[in-house]
VOGU-3710 file (C-alpha; in Angstrom, 3 decimals, decimal comma):
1> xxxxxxxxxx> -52,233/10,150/24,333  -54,572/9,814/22,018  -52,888/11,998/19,322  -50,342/9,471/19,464  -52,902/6,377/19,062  -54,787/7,943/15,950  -51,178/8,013/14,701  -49,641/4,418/15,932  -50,541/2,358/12,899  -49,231/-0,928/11,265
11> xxxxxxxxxx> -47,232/1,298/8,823  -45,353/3,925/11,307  -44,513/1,082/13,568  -42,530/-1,302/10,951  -40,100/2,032/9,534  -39,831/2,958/13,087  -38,768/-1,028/14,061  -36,747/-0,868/10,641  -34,949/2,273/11,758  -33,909/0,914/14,657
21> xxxxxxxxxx> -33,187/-2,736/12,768  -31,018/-0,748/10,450  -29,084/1,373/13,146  -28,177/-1,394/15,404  -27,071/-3,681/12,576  -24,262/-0,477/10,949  -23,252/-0,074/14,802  -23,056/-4,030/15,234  -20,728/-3,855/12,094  -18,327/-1,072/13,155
31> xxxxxxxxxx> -17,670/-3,223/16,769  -16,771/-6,275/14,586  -14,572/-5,294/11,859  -11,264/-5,636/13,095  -9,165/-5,543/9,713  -9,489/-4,322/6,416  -9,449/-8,375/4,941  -12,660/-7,687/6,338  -14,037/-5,462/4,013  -13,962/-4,242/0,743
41> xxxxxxxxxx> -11,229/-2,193/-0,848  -11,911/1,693/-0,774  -14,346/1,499/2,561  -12,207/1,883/5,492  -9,977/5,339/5,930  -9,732/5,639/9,552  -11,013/7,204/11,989  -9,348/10,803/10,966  -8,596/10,339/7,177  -6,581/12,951/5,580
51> xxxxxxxxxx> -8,055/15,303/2,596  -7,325/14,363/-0,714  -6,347/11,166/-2,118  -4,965/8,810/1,088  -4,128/4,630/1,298  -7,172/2,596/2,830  -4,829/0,682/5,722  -5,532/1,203/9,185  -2,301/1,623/10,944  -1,347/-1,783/12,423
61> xxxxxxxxxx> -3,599/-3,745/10,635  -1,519/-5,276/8,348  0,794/-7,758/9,634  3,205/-10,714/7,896  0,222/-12,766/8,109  -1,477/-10,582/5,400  1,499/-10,885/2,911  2,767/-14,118/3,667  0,448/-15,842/0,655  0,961/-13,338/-1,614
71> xxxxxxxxxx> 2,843/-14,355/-4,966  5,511/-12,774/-5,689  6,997/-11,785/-9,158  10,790/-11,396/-9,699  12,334/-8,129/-10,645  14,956/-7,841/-13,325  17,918/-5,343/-12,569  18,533/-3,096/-15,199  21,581/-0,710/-16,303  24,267/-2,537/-14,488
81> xxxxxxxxxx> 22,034/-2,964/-11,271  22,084/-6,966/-9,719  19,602/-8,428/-7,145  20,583/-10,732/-3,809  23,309/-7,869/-3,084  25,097/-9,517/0,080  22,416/-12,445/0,346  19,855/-9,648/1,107  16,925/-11,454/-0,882  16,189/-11,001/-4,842
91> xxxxxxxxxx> 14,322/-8,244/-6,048  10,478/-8,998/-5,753  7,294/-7,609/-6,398  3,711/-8,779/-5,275  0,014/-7,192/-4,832  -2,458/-8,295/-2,633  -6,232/-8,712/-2,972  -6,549/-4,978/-1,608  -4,650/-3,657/-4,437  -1,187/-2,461/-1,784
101> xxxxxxxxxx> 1,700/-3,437/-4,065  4,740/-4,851/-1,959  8,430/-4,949/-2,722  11,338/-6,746/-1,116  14,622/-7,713/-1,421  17,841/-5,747/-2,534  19,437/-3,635/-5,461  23,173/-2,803/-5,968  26,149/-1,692/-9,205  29,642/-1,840/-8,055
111> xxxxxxxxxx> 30,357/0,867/-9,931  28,584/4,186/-11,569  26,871/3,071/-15,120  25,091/6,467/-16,096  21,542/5,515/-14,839  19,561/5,819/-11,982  17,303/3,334/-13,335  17,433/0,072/-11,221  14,897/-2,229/-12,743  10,801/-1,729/-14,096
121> xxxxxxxxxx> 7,920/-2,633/-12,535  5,834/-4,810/-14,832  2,265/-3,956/-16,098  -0,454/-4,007/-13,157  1,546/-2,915/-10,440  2,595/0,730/-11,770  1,297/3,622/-9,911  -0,898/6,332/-11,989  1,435/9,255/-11,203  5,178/9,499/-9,479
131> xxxxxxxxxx> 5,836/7,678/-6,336  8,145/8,125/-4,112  9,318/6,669/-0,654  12,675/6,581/1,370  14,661/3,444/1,472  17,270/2,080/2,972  21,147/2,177/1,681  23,431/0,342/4,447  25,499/2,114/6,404  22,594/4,651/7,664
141> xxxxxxxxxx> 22,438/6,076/4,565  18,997/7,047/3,751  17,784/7,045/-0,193  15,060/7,367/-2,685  13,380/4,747/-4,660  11,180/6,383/-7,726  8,105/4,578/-9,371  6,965/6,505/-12,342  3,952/5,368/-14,199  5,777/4,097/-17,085
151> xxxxxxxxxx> 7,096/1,489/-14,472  10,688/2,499/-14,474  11,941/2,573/-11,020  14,838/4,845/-10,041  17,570/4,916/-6,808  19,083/8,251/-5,612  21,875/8,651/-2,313  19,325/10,744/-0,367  15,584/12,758/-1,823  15,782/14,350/-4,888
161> xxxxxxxxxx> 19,565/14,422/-5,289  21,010/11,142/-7,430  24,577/10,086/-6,195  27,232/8,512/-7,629  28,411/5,605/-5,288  24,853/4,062/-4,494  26,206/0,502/-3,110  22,975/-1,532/-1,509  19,648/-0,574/-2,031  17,170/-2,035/0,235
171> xxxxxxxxxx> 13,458/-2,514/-1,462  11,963/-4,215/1,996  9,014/-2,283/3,472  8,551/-0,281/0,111  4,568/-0,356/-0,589  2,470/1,863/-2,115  -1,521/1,239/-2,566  -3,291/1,277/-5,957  -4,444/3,247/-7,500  -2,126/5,654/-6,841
//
């Protein structure tokens, strides 16, 4: 006991208190963040985050509450490509304070006009390299919407294969996070 007393001074038992301060308060935090409007982009990846480069959404967590303020920015059909096919909504784009770029609304061309190119996505909302995520076609039918860096967007009938006959193009639940 008394190798502990000469030991016990002023000094060793603030860091000790701080420790123990400074543990509680990081396990206090993990208990009350619920959402990642919480926190700061680029801090919260889950409990089992993937290697490599991976969004920063927990699953669930983001709701129509978290998009309904956002502002979206019309897209402009391009290459014989019009918006609002069968009152389906206009072509939009919008980003949110995270930096997770959301589109909505529809694409469609009546009839084959040599390009896969549907409309661009303006400056600020481009990812850094290729994406690509499946969308919806009516009928079933399964496509592909492209984002390429340059902003150009591009439709195909079903991954990696363009068609001929696309008719609707839905862009709702498309999002990708920045950067990308």
């Amino acid at each position: 006991m008394s190798g502990i007393r000469r030991h016990l001074t002023y000094a060793n038992v603030m860091a000790t208190l701080a420790v123990f301060i400074a543990l509680g308060g990081t396990a206090l935090a993990s208990v009350i963040i619920t959402s990642n409007r919480q926190v700061a982009s680029g801090t919260i990846s889950g409990h089992n985050p993937p290697t490599g480069r991976h969004a920063n959404l927990i699953a669930g967590s983001v709701d129509g509450q978290d998009v309904r303020d956002l502002k979206w920015q019309p897209l402009i059909p391009t290459n014989g490509w019009v918006g609002n096919c069968f009152h389906t909504g206009p072509p939009a784009i919008a980003k949110s304070v995270e930096g997770v770029v959301y589109l909505r609304g529809s694409v469609c061309r009546n009839t084959f006009s040599g390009s896969y190119d549907a409309f661009v996505v303006p400056a600020g909302f481009r990812p850094t390299r290729d994406k690509r995520f499946p969308v919806d076609e009516g009928g079933g039918q399964v496509g592909d919407l492209e984002i390429h860096p340059s902003g150009v967007a591009s439709v195909s009938d079903y991954p990696g294969q363009p068609g001929a006959a696309i008719e609707l193009t839905s862009l709702d639940g498309a999002s990708y996070a920045l950067p990308f």
